[in-house]
DOVO-910520 format. One record per residue (C-alpha): residue in one letter; x negated, y negated, z. Coordinates in steps of 0.2 Angstrom, whole numbers, padded with zeros to 4 digits, always signed. Layout:
aXYZ
...
END
This chain:
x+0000+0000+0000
x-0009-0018-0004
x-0005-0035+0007
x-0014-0048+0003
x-0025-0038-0010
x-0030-0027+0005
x-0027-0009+0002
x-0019-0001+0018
x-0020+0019+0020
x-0015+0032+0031
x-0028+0048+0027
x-0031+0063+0032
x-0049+0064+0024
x-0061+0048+0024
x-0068+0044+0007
x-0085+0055+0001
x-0100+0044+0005
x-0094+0031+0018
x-0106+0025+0031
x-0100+0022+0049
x-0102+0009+0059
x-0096+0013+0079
x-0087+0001+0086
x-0081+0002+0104
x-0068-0008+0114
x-0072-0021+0126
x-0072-0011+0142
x-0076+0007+0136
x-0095+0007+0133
x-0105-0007+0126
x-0102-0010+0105
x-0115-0001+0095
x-0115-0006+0075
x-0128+0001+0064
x-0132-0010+0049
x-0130+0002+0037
x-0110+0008+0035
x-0098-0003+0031
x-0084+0008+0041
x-0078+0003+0059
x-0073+0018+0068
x-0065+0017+0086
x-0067+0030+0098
x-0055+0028+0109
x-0052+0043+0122
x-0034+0052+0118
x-0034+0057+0135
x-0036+0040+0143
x-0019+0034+0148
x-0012+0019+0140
x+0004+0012+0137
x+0010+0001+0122
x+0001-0016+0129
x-0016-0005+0129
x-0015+0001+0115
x-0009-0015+0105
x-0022-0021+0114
x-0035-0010+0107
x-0028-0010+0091
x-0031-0029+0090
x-0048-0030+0101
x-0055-0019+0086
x-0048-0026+0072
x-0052-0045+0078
x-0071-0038+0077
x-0071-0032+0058
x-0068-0053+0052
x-0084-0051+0044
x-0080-0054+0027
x-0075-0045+0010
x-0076-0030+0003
x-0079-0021+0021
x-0070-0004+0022
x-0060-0003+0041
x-0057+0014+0048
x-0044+0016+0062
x-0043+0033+0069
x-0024+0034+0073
x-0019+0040+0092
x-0003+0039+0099
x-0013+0038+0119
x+0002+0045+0128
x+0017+0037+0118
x+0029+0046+0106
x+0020+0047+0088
x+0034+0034+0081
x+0030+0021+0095
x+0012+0022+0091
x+0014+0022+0074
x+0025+0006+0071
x+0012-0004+0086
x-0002+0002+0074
x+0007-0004+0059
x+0013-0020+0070
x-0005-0026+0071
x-0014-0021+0056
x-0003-0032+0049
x-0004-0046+0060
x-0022-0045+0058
x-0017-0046+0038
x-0007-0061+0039
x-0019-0071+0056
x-0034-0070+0048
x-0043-0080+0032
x-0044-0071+0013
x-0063-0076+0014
x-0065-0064+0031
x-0050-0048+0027
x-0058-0033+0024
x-0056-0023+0007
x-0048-0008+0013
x-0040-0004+0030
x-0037+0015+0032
x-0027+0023+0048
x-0036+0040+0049
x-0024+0055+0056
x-0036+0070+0061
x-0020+0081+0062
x-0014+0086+0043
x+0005+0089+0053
x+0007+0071+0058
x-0001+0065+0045
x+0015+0064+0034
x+0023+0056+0047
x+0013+0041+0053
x+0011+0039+0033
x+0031+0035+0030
x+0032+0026+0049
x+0018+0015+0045
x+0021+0011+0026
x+0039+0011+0029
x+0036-0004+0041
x+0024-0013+0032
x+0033-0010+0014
x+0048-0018+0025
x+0038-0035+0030
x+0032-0038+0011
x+0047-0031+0001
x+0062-0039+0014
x+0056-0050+0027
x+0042-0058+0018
x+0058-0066+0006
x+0066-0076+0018
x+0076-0082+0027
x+0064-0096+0029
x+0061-0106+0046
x+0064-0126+0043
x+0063-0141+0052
x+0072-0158+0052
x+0071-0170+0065
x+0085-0185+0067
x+0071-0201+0072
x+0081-0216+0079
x+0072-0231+0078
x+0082-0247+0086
x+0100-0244+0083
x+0095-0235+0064
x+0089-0218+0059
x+0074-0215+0048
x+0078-0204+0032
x+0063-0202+0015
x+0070-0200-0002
x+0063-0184-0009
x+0050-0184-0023
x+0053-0167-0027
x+0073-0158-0031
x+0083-0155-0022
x+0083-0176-0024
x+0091-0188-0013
x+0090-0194+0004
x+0085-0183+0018
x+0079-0181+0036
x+0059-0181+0037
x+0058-0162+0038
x+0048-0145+0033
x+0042-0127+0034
x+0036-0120+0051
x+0018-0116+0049
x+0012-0097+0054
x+0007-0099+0072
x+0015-0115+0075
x+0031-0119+0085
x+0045-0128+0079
x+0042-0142+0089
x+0024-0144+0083
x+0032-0142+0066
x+0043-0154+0066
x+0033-0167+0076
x+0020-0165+0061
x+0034-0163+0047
x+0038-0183+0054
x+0020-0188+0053
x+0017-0181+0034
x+0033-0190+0028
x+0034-0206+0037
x+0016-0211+0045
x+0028-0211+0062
x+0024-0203+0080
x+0040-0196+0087
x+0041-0194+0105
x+0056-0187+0116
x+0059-0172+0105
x+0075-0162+0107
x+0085-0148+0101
x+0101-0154+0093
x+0107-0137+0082
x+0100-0125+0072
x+0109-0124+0055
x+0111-0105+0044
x+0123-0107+0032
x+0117-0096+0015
x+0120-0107+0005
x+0113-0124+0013
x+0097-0125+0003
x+0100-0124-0016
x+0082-0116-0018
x+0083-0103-0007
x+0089-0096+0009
x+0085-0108+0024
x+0087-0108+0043
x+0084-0126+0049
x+0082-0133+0067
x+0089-0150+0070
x+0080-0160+0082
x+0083-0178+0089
x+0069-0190+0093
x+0061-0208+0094
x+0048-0218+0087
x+0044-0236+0087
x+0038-0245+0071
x+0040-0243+0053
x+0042-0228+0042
x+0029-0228+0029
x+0032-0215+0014
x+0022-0203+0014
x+0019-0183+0009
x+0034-0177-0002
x+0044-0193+0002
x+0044-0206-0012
x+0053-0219+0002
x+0057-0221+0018
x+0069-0232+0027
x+0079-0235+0042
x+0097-0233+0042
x+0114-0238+0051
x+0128-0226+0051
x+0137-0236+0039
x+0121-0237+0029
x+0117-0219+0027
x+0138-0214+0023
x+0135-0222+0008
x+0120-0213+0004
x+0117-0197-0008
x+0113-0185+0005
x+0101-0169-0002
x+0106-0152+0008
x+0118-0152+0021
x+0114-0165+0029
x+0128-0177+0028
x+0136-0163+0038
x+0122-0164+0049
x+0121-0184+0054
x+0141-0182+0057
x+0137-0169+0068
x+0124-0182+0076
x+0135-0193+0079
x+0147-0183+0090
x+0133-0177+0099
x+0128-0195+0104
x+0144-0198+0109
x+0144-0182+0121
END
């Protein structure tokens, strides 16, 4: 199965001719690499009792190490330590895959292959693993997509951008969430990009799903409410930015659903 242009493999038998680094995890015995292989194996004791923490634990200690560049060839010997295979399989899955998607293209390995001593489980850990991962890239990976939009009262206004790029119109200052950012990061940054602003006293409003809200493709926004002082400035995807009245903005052309979203607004400032 490829992510990312990285081959990932559940195999019974490693590949004729590969060279073996040792790799250990912290707190086992100290980390031995040679300079010759180009394999990490980790020996971690199947009779050692772990649960699922330790053993996502030691999945992602090992892995963490292999950033070493491309082209490297990452062998994970597969053990369940303790939990039922199907458990173990998915946590295995689970972090080869956030290792995938965390780390730089410059630093992923070429190949990362899950290596099942047992023949009998092999078939098993193989449809667990690539079932999950196949599941991630073919389904999740195409949405729904986490957005932000943030409502920015400046004075007795609100601050909107007219988009540069379709869906046109006016809108909220707003974006996609980041991997490894929160939405409040996101939509504190999202306000920066588009309108030069610092928002402070950031707040939930609502979280908006409907299907059909976003004309490009599946969207799930989170409205937030916050001020700023100053002038909004144009900026990133926004070929203007302006302050607005309610009276002001009900006149406007409104791009996704956010006509329905300022009325909402203003029933929640009103309690």
């Amino acid at each position: 199965m490829n992510i990312r242009d990285i081959e990932v493999e559940v195999a019974v038998r490693l590949p004729h001719g590969l060279k073996v680094d040792r790799m250990v995890i912290s707190g086992q015995a100290p980390l031995h690499r040679s300079k010759t292989g180009n394999v990490v194996v980790w020996p971690l004791d199947e009779d050692r009792p772990a649960g699922p923490f330790e053993l996502r634990v030691a999945y992602a200690s090992v892995l963490k190490r292999c950033s070493t560049g491309r082209g490297r060839t990452v062998v994970l010997p597969f053990y369940a330590a303790g939990l039922e295979l199907p458990a173990a399989s998915r946590i295995a899955a689970q972090e080869i895959f956030r290792f995938i998607r965390a780390t730089g293209q410059s630093h992923l390995p070429g190949a990362i292959i899950l290596w099942v001593k047992s023949p009998r489980d092999a078939a098993r850990v193989k449809a667990i693993v690539e079932g999950y991962l196949g599941h991630i890239r073919n389904v999740l990976a195409w949405g729904p997509f986490v957005t932000v939009d943030t409502i920015i009262e400046i004075g007795h206004g609100i601050v909107l951008i007219r988009r540069k790029n379709p869906p046109f119109g006016w809108a909220l200052p707003g974006g996609f969430v980041d991997y490894g950012e929160s939405l409040e990061e996101a939509a504190a940054r999202e306000a920066a990009e588009e309108t030069r602003l610092r928002v402070y006293d950031l707040r939930q409003m609502h979280t908006y799903s409907a299907p059909g809200r976003d004309p490009r493709f599946q969207t799930v926004t989170t409205v937030f409410v916050a001020k700023a002082k100053g002038r909004p400035k144009a900026a990133s995807d926004a070929g203007a930015a302006g302050v607005f009245s309610s009276k002001e903005w009900k006149k406007l052309d409104l791009a996704f659903d956010h006509r329905q979203v300022l009325e909402d607004y203003l029933r929640f400032k009103k309690g």
